[in-house]
C-alpha positions as CSV (number, residue, x, y, z in Angstrom):
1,X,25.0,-76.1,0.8
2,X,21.6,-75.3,0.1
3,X,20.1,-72.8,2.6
4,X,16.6,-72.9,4.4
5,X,16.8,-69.2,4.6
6,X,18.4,-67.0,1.7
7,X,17.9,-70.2,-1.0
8,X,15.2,-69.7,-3.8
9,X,13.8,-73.3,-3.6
10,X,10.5,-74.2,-2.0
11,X,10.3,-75.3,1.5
12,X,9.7,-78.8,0.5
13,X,12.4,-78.8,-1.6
14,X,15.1,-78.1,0.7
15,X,17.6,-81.0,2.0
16,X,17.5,-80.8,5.5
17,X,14.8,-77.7,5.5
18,X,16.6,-76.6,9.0
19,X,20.3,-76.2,7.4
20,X,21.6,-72.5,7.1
21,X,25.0,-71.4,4.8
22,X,27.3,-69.8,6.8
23,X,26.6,-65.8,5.3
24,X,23.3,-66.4,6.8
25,X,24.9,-68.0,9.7
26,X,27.2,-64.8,10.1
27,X,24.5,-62.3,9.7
28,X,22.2,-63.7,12.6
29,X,25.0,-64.1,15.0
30,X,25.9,-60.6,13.8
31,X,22.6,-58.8,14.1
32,X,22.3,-60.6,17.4
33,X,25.4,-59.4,19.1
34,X,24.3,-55.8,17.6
35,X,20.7,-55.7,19.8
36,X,22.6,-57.2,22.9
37,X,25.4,-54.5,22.8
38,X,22.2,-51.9,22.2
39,X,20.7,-53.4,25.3
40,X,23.9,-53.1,27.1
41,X,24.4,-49.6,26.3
42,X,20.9,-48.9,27.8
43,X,20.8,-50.6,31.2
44,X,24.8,-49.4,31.5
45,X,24.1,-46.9,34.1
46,X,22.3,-49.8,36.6
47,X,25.0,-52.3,35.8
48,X,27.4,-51.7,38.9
49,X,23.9,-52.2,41.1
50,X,22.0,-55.2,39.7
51,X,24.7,-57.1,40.5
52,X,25.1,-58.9,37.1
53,X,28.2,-60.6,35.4
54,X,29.4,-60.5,32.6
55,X,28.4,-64.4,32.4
56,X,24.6,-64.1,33.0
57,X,24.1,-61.1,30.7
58,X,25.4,-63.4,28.1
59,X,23.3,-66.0,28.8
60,X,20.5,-63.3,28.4
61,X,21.6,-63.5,24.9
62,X,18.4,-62.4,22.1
63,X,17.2,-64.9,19.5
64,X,16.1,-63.6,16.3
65,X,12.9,-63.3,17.2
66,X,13.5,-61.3,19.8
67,X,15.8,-58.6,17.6
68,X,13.1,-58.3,15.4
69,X,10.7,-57.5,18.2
70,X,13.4,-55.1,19.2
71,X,13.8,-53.8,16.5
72,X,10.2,-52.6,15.4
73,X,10.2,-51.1,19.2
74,X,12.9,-48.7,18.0
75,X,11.6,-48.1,14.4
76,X,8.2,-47.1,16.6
77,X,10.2,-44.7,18.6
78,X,12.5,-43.2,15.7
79,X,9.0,-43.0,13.5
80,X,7.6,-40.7,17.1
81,X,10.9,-38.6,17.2
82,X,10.3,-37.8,13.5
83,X,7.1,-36.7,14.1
84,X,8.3,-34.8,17.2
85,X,10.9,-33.3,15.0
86,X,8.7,-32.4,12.1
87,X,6.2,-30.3,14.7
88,X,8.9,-28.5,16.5
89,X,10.2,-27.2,12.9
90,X,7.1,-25.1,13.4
91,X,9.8,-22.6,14.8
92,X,12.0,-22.7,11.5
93,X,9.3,-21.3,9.3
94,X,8.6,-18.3,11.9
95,X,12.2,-17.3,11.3
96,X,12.0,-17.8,7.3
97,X,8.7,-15.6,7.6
98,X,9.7,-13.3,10.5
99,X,6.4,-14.6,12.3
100,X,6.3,-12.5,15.4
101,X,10.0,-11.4,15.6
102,X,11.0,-8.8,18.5
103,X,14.1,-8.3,18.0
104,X,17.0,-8.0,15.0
105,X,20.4,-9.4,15.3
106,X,23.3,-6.9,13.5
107,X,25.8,-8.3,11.6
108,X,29.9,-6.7,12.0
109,X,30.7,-4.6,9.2
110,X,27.3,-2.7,9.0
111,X,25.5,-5.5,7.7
112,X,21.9,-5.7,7.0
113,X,20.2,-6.6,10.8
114,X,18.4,-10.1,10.7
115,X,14.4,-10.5,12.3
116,X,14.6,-13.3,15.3
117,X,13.0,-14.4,18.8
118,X,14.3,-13.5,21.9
119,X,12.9,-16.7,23.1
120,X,15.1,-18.6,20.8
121,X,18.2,-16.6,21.0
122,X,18.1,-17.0,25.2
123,X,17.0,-21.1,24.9
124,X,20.2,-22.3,22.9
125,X,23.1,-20.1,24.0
126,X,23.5,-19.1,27.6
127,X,25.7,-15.8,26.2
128,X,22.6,-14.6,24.4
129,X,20.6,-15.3,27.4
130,X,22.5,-13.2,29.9
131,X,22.9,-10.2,27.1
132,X,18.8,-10.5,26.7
133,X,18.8,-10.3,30.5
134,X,20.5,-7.1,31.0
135,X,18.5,-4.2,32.1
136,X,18.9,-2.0,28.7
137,X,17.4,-4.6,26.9
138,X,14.8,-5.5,29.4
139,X,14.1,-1.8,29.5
140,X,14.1,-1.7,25.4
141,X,10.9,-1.8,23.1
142,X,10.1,-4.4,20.6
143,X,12.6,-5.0,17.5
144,X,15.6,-3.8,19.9
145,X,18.6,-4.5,17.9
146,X,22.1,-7.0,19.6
147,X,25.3,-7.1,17.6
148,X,27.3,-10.1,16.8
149,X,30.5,-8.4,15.4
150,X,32.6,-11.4,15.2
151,X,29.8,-12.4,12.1
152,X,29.3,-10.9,8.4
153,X,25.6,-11.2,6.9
154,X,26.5,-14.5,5.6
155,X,28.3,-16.3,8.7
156,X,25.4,-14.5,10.8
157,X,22.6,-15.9,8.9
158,X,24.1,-19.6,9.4
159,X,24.1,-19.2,12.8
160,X,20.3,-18.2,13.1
161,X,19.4,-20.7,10.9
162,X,21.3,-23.5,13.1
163,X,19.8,-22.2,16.3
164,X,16.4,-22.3,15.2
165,X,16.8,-25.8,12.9
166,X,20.0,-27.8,14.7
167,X,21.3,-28.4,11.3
168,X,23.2,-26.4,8.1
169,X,22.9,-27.6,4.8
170,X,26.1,-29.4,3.3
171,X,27.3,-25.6,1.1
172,X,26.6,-23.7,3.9
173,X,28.3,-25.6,6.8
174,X,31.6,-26.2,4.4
175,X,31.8,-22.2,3.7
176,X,31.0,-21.1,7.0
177,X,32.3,-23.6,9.6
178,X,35.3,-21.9,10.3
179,X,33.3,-18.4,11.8
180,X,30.7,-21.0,12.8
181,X,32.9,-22.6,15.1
182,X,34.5,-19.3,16.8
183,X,31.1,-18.2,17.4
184,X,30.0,-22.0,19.0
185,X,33.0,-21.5,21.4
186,X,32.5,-17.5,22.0
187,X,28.5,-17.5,23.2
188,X,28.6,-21.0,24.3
189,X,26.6,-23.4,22.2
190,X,28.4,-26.7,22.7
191,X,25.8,-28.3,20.0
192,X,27.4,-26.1,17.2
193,X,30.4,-26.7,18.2
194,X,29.9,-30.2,18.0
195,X,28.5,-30.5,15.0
196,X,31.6,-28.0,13.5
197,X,33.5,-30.4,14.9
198,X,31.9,-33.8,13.2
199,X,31.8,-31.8,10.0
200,X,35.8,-30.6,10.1
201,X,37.0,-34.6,11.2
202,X,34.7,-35.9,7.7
203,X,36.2,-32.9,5.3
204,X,40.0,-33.3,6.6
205,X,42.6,-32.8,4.2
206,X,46.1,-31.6,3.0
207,X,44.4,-28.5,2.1
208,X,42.5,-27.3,5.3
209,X,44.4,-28.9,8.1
210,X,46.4,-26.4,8.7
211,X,43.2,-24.1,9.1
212,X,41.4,-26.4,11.1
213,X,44.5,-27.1,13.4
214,X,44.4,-23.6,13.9
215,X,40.1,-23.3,14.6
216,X,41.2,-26.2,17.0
217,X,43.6,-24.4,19.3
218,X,41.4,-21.6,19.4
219,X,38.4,-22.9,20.6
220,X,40.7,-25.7,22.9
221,X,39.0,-28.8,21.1
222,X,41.5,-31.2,22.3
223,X,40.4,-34.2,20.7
224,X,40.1,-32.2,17.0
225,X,43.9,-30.6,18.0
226,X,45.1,-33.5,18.0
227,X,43.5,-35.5,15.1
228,X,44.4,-33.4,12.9
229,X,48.2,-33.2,14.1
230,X,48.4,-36.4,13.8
231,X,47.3,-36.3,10.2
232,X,49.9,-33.3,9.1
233,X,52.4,-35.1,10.6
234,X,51.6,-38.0,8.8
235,X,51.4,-35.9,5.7
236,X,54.4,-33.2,6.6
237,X,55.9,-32.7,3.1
238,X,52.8,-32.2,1.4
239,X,52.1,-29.4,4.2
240,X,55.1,-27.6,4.4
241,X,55.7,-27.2,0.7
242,X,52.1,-25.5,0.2
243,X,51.2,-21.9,0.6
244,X,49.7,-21.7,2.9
245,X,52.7,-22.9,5.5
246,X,54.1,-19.6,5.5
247,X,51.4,-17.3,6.5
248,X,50.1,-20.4,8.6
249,X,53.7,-20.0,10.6
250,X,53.4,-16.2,11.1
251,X,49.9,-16.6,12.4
252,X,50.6,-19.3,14.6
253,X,54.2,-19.6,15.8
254,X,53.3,-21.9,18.6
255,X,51.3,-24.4,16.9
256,X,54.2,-24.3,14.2
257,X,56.8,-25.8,17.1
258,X,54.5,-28.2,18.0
259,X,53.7,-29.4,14.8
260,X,57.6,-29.4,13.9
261,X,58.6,-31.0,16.9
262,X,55.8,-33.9,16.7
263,X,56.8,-34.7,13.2
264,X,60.8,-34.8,14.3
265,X,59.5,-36.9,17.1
266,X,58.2,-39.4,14.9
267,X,60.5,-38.8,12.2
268,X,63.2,-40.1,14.6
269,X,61.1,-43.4,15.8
């Protein structure tokens, strides 16, 4: 059927010029359905008092014209946030250059200390905050040194650079996520710890489950726990025969019985 919308033909050469193939079809009702869910999701927290059903919000369905006019609303807000975002980076550069720094943050194992803000370090961990807040350091001069000993140079530098930029480049997070996710839980920075955790679902595999089950159970991420049993037990001979199993089992007797006994569990249904 020729199509008055994806087809290549002039408008006057189309047979009736208001008939529409059903991808096109598809794709309309599809993007439709998409901006009415998105303006769903926004009035959500007024629904239980505007008294609206189900029935009149579908009535209140969009036409096309109005997703596009949607649409260019939220490219004008996402093109704002950008901007927002690129101004704030300010703050990323005065950590690469050590603009201004008062204070050095020590690595464990005699590292090499590391120039940050106080400002920075009190803003995105509430840990931090209430160490900044005691009266030795209020009472200390400029580039007063804190210790992270849980961190090496390496892990520790991650961490700065997250706090100051709310992201990790793909190497960095994938060698570091493990001591980045310890020290998320530790001083408090649910944002890391999120963003561990998004990072450690997308990378799952026969090789580092047993490592992120364990990261799991110490920092009592529930919903990571138990994803990834679900995927050793689904994957139980590969695990047990690697390894890694054994010192896994030393480590973590307690995680080993409930692994075991999941996988009997469903091994039995």
């Amino acid at each position: 059927m020729d199509c008055c919308v994806c087809t290549s033909m002039p408008l006057i050469l189309r047979p009736p010029r208001n008939s529409i193939c059903g991808a096109c079809y598809e794709g309309a009702r599809t993007i439709i359905t998409m901006i009415n869910n998105l303006e769903t999701q926004k009035t959500k927290p007024n629904s239980t008092n505007n008294g609206s059903s189900p029935a009149s919000r579908r009535n209140s369905s969009k036409t096309l014209d109005d997703c596009i006019r949607i649409w260019s609303e939220q490219m004008e807000i996402f093109n704002e946030q950008k901007e927002d975002l690129g101004f704030l980076r300010g703050i990323v550069a005065a950590f690469k250059e050590q603009i201004h720094t008062d204070i050095l943050v020590k690595p464990g194992s005699h590292g090499l200390p590391i120039p940050a803000h106080k400002f920075v370090l009190a803003t995105r961990s509430e840990i931090f905050k209430n160490m900044l807040e005691c009266d030795e350091c209020k009472a200390a001069p400029n580039n007063q040194t804190i210790t992270i000993p849980d961190l090496n140079h390496e892990e520790l530098s991650s961490l700065l650079e997250f706090l100051y930029s709310g992201t990790l480049p793909e190497q960095t997070i994938g060698r570091d996520v493990y001591a980045l996710s310890r020290a998320a839980d530790k001083y408090a920075i649910p944002h890391l710890l999120r963003y561990c955790e998004r990072y450690l679902l997308s990378s799952l595999n026969t090789s580092n489950a047993l490592e992120t089950l364990e990261i799991a159970d110490t920092c009592s991420n529930q919903a990571l726990k138990e994803t990834t049993l679900e995927f050793l037990v689904k994957n139980i001979e590969h695990v047990v025969t690697s390894p890694r199993f054994e010192a896994f089992v030393h480590r973590n007797p307690h995680l080993t019985v409930q692994l075991v006994s999941r996988a009997f569990a469903n091994g039995s249904k």
